[in-house]
VEXMI-348287 format. One record per residue: residue number from 1; residue in one letter; chain; y, z, x of N, C-alpha, C in turn. Coordinates in Angstrom, 1 decimal, always signed. Each point is the difference from the previous one (the first is absolute). Layout:
N
NUM|A|A|Y|Z|X|Y|Z|X|Y|Z|X
...
***
This chain:
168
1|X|A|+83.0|+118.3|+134.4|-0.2|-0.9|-1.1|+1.0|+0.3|-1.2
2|X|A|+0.3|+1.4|-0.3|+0.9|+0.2|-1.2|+0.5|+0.9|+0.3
3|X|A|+1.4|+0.3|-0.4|+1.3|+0.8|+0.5|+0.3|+0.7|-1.1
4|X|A|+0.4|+0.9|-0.5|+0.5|+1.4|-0.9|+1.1|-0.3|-0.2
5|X|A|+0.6|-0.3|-1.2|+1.2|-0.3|-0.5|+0.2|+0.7|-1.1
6|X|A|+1.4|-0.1|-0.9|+0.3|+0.3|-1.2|+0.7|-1.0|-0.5
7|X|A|-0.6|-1.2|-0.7|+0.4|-1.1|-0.4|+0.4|+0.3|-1.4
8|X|A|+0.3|-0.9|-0.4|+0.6|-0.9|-1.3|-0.8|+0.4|-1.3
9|X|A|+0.1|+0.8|-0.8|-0.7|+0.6|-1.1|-1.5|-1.4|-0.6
10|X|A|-0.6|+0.3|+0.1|-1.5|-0.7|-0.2|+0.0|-0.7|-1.6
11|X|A|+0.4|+1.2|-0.8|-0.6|-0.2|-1.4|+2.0|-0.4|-0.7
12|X|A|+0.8|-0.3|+0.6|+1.2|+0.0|-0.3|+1.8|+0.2|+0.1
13|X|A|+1.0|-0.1|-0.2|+0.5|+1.0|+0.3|+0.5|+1.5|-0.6
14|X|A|-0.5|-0.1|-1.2|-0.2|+1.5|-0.3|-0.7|+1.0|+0.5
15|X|A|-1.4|-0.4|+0.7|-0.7|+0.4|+0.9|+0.2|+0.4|+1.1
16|X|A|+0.4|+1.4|+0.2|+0.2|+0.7|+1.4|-0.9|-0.7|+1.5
17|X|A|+0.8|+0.1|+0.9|-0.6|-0.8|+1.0|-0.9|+1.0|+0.4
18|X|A|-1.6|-0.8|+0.3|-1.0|+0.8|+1.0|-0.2|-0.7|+1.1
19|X|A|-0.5|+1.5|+1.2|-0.7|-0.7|+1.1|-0.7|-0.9|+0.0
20|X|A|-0.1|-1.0|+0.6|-0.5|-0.8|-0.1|-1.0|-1.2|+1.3
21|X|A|-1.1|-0.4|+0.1|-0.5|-0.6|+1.4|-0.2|-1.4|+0.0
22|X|A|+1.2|-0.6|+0.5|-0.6|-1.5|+0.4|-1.6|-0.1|+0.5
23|X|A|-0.6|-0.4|-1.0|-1.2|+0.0|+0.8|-0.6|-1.7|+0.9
24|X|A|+0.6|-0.9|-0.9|-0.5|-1.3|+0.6|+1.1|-1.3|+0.2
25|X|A|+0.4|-0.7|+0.6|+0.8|-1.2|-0.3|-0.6|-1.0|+0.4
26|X|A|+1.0|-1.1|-0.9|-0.8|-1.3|-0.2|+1.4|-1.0|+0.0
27|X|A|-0.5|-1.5|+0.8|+1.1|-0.8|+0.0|+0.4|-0.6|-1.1
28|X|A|-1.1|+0.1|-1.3|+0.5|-1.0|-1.5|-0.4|+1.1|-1.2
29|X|A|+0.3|-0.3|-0.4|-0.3|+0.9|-1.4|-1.1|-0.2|-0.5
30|X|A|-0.7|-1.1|-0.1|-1.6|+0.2|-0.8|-0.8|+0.8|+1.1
31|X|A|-0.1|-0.1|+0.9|-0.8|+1.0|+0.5|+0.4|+1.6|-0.7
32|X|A|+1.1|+0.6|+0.3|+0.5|+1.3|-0.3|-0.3|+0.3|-1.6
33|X|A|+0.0|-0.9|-0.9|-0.3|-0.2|-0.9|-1.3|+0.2|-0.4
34|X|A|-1.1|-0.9|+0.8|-1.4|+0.5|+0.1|-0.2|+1.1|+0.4
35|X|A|+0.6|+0.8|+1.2|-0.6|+1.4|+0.1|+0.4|+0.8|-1.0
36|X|A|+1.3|+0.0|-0.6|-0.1|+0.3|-1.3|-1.0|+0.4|-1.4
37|X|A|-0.3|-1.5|+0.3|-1.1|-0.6|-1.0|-1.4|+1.1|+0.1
38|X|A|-0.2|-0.2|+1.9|-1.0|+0.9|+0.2|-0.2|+1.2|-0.3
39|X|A|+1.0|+0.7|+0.1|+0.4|+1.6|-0.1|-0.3|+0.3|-1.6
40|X|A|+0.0|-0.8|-1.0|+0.0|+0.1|-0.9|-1.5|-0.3|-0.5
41|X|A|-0.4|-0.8|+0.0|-1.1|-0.6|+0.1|-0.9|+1.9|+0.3
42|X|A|+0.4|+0.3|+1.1|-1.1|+1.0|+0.3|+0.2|+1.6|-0.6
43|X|A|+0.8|+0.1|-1.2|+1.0|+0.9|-0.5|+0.6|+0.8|+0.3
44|X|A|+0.8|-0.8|+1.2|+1.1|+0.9|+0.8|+1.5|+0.0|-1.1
45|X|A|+0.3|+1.5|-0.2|+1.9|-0.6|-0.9|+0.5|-0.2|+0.8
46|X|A|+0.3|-1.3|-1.0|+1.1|-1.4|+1.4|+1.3|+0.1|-1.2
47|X|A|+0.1|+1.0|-1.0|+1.1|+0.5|+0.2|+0.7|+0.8|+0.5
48|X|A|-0.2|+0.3|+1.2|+0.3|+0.5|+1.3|+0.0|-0.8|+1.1
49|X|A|+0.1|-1.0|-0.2|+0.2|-1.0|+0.9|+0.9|-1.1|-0.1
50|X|A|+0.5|-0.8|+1.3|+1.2|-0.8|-0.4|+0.0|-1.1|+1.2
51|X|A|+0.6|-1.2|-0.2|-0.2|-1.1|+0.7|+1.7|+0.0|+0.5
52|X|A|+0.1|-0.2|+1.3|+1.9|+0.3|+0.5|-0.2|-1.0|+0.6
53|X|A|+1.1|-1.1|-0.8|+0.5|-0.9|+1.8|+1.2|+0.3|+0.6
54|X|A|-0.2|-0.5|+1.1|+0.8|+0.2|+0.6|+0.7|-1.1|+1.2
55|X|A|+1.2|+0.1|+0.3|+0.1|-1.2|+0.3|+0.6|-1.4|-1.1
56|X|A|+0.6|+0.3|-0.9|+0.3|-0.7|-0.9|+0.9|-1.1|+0.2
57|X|A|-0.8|-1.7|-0.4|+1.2|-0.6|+0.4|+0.1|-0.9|-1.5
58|X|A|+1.1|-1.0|-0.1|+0.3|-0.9|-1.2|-0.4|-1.0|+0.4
59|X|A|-1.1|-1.1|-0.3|+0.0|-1.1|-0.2|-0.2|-1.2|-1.4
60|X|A|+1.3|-0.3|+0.5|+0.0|-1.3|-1.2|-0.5|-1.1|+0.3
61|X|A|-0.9|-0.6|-0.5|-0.4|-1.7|-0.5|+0.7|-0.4|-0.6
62|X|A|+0.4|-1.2|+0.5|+0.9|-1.0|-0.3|-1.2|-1.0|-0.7
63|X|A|+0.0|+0.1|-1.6|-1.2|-1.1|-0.8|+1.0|-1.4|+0.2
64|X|A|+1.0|-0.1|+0.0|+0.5|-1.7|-0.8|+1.7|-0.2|+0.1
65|X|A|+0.4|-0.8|+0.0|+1.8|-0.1|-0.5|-0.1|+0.1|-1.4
66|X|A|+1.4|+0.1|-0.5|+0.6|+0.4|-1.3|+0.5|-1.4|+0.4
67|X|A|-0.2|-0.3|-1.5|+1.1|-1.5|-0.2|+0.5|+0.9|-1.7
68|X|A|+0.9|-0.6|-0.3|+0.4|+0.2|-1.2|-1.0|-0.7|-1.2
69|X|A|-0.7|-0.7|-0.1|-1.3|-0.5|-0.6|-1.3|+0.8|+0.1
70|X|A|-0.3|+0.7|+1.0|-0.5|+1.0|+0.1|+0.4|+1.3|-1.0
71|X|A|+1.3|+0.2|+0.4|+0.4|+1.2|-0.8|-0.1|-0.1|-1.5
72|X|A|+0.7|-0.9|-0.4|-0.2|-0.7|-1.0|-1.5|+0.6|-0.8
73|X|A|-0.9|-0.9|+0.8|-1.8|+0.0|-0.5|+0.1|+1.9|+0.0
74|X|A|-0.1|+0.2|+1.0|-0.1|+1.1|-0.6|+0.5|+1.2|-0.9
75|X|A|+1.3|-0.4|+0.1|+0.9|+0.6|-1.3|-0.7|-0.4|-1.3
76|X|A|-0.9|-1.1|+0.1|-0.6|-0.7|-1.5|-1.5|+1.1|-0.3
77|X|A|-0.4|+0.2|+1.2|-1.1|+0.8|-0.4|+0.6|+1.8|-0.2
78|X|A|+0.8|+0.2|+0.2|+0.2|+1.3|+0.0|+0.9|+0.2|-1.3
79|X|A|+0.8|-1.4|-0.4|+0.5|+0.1|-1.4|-1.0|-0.4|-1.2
80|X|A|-1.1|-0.3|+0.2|-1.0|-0.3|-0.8|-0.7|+1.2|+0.0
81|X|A|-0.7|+0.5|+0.9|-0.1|+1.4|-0.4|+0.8|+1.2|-0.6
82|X|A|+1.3|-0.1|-0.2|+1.2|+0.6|-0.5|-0.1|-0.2|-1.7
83|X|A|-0.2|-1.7|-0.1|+0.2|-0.3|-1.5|-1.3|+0.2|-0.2
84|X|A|-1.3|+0.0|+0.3|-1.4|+0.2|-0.7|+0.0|+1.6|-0.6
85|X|A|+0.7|+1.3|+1.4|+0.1|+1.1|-0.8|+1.2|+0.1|-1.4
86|X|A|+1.4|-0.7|+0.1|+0.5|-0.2|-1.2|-0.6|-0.4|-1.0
87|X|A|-0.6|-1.5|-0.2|-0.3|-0.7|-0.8|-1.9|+0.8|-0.3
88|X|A|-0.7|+0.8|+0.4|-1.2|+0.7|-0.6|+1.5|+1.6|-0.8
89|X|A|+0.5|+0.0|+0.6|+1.2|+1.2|-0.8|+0.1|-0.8|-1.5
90|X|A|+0.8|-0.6|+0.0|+0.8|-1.0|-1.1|-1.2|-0.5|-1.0
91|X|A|-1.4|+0.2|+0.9|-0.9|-0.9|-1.0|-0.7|+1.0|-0.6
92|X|A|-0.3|+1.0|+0.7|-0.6|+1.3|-0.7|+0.7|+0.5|-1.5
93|X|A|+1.3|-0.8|+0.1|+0.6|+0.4|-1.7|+0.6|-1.2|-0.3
94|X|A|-0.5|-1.0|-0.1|-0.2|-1.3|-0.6|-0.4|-0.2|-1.1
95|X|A|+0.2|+0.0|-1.2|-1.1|-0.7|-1.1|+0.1|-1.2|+0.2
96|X|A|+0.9|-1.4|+0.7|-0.7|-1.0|+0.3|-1.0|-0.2|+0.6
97|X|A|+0.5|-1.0|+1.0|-0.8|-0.7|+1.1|+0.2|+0.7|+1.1
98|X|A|-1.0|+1.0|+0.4|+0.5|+1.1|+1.2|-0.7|-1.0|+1.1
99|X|A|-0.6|-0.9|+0.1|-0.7|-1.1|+0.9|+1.6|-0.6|+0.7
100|X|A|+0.4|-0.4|-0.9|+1.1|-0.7|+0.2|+1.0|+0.9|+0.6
101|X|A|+0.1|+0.7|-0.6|+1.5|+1.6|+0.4|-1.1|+0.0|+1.4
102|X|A|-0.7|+0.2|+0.8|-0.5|+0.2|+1.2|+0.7|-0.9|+0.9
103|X|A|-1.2|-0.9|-0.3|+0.6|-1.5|+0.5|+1.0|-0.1|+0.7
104|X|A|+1.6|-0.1|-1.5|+1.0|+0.5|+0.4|+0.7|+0.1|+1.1
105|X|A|-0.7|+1.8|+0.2|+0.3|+0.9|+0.4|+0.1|-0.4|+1.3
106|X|A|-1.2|+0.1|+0.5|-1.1|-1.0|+1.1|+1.4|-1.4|+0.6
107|X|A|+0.3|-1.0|-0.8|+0.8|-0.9|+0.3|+1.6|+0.5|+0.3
108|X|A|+0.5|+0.8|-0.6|+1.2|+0.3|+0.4|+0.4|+1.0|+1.2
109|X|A|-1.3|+0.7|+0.0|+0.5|+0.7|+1.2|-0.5|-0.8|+1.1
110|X|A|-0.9|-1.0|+0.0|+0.0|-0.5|+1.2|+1.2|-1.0|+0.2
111|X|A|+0.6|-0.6|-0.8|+1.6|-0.9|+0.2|+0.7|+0.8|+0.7
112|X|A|+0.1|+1.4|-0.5|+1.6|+1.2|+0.2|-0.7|+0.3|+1.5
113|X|A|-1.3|+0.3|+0.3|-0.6|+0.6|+1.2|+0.4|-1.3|+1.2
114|X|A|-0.3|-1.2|-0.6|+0.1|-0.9|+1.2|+1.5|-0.6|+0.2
115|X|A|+0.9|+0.4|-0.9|+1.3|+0.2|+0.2|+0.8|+0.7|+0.7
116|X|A|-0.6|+1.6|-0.3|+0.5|+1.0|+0.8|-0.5|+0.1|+1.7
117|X|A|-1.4|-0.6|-0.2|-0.7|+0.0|+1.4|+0.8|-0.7|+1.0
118|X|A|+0.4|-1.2|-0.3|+0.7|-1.4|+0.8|+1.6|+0.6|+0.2
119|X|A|+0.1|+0.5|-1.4|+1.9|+0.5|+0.6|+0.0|+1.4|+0.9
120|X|A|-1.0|+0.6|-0.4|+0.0|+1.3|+1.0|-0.4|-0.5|+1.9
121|X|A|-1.1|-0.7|+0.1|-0.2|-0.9|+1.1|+1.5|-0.7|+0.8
122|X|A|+1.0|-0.9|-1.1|+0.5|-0.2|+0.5|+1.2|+0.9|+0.5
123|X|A|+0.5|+1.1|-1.1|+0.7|+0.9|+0.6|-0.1|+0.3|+1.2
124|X|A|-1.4|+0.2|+0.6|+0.0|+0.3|+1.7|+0.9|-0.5|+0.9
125|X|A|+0.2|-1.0|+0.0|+0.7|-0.9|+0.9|-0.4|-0.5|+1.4
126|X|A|-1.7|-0.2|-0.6|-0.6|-0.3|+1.4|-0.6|+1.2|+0.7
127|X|A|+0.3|+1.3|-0.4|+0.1|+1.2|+1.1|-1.9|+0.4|+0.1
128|X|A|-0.6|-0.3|-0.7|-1.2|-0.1|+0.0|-1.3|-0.9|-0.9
129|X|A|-0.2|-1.3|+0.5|-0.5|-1.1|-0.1|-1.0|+0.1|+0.5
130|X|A|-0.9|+0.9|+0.0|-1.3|+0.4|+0.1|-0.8|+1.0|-1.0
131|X|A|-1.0|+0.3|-0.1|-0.9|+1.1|-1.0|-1.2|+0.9|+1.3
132|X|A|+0.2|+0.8|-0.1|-0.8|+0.5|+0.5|-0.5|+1.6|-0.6
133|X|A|-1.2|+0.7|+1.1|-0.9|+1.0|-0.4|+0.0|+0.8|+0.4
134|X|A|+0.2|+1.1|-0.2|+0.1|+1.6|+1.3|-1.0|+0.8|-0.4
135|X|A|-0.1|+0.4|+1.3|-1.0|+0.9|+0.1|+0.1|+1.4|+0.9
136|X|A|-0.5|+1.0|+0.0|+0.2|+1.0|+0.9|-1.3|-0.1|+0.8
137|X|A|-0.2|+0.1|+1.5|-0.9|+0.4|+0.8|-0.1|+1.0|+0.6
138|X|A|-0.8|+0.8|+0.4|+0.1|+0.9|+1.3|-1.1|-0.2|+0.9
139|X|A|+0.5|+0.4|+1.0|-0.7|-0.5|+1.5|-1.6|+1.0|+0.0
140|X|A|+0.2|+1.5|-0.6|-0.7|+0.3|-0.5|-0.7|+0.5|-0.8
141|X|A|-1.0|+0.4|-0.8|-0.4|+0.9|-0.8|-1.0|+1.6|+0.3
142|X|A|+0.4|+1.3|-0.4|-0.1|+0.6|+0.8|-1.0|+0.7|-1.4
143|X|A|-1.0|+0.7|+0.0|-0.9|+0.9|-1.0|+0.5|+1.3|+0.7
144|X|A|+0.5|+0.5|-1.6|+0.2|+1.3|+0.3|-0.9|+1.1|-0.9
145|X|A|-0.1|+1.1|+0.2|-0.8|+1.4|-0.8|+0.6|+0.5|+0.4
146|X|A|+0.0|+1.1|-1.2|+0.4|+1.2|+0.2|-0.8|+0.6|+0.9
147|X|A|+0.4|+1.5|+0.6|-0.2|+0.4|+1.3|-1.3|+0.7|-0.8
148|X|A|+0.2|+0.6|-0.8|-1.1|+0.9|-0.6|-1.4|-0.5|+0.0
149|X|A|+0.1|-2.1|-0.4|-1.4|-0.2|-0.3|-0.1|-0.9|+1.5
150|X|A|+0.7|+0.0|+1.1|+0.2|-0.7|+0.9|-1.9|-0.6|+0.6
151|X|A|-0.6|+1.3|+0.5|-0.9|+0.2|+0.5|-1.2|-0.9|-0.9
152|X|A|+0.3|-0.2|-1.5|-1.0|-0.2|-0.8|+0.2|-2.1|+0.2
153|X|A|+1.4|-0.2|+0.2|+0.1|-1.2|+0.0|-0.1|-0.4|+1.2
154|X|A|+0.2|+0.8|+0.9|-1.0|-0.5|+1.4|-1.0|-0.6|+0.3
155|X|A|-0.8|+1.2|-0.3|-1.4|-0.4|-0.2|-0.4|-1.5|-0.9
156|X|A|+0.5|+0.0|-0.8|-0.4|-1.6|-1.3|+0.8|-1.1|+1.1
157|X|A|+1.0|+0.2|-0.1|+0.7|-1.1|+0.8|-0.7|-0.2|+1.7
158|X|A|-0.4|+1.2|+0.8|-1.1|-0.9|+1.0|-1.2|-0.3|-0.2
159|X|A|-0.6|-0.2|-1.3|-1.5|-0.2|-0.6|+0.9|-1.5|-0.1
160|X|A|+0.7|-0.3|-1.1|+1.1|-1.2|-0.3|+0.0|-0.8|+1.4
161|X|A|+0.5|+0.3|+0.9|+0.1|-0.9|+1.6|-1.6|+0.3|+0.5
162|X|A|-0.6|+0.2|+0.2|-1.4|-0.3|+0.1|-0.9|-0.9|-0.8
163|X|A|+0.4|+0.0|-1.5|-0.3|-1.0|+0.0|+0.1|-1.7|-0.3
164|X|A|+1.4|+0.3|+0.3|+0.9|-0.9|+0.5|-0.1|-0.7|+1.3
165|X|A|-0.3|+1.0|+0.8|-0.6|-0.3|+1.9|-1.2|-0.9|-0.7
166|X|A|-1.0|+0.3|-0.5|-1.7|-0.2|+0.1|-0.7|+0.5|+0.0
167|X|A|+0.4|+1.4|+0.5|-0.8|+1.1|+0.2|-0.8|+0.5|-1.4
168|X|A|-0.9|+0.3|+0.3|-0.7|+0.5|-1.1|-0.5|+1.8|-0.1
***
């Protein structure tokens, strides 16, 4: 069930690497996660412990095409949040109308944002006319302990699958 290694420092990489015991694997992360959860839960230090995948692959989601109208729109929301932090700057030492100096602020950077968005879009030249999402996967997730409290998270972790089986 678990193999004696000298993995990947636990608490860092300043952290000198310890022995260390695969004790359980799992195909998705929330489970590995929960035994985690568990170990803690029963005051085991689960800073001594670590979740390793392995098997790592890239997958991107493809959400939508890019049109230049798109880019656009969103250069408007990203330059509007640009001029809201200017225009609360500029208003914070206003003795006018700092309502208005916002505002502003707020309107001009969304013009320059949905400007720059659409010419930066079009600079592409086609080369990517889509938006998408990445993610990292691994095939799997592995619970690790240190070797020292190995024995302690044994024990919790097969109470954990028992009553996960049904067993009582």
């Amino acid at each position: 069930m678990a193999t004696s290694w000298t993995g990947p420092p636990v608490g860092g990489a300043d952290t000198p690497a310890r022995p260390t015991v695969s004790m359980v694997s799992y195909s998705d992360y929330p489970s590995a996660q929960r035994a985690v959860d568990y170990l803690s839960d029963h005051e085991f230090p689960v800073e001594r412990t670590a979740i390793v995948g392995t098997d790592l692959r890239l997958v991107e989601n493809v959400l939508g095409r890019m049109t230049v109208g798109r880019a656009a729109l969103a250069g408007v929301a990203t330059g509007a949040w640009f001029g809201l932090f200017i225009g609360l700057l500029f208003g914070l030492f206003s003795e006018s109308n700092w309502l208005g100096v916002i505002l502003a602020g707020v309107l001009i950077g969304a013009v320059w944002g949905a400007v720059f968005g659409a010419i930066a879009h079009a600079m592409t030249g086609g080369r990517r006319d889509f938006t998408s999402r990445s993610s990292l996967q691994a095939a799997q997730y592995a619970v690790t302990v240190d070797a020292e409290h190995a024995e302690a998270a044994r024990q919790l972790l097969t109470r954990l699958n028992w009553q996960a089986s049904g067993a009582s």
